[in-house]
C-alpha positions, 0 to 999 in steps of 0.5 A: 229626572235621571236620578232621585237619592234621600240622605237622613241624618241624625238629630242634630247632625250633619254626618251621611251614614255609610247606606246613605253614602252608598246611595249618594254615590250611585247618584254620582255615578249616574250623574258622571255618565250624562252630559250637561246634569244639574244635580239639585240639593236641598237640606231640611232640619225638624222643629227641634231648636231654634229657627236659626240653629236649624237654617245653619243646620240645613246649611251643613248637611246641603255642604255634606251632601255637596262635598260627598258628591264632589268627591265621588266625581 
């Protein structure tokens, strides 16, 4: 592993904080110096709200962080 970076959202949110983002793109930044990287993204939501509210949740914050990346490169 080249590279480890944490984004936590608000309840019930999907936007990356502005230290987060800055994590995301140190990440991105190492990724882009590599050759043949996988960059693994896996989203979670709290016991809050209903089981398929959180599934959808956790959807959108991985498509969050995704986007975020693609966009940095």
């Amino acid at each position: 592993m080249k590279g480890e970076a944490t984004a936590k959202f608000d309840v019930g949110s999907t936007k990356i904080s502005a230290q987060d983002q800055e994590e995301l793109k140190k990440l991105a930044q190492t990724a882009t110096g590599l050759t043949g990287y996988i960059i693994e993204v896996t989203g979670y939501a709290d016991s809050r709200g209903s089981a398929a509210m959180n599934t959808k949740l956790s959807e959108n914050r991985s498509k969050a962080v995704i986007t975020f990346l693609m966009q940095q490169g």
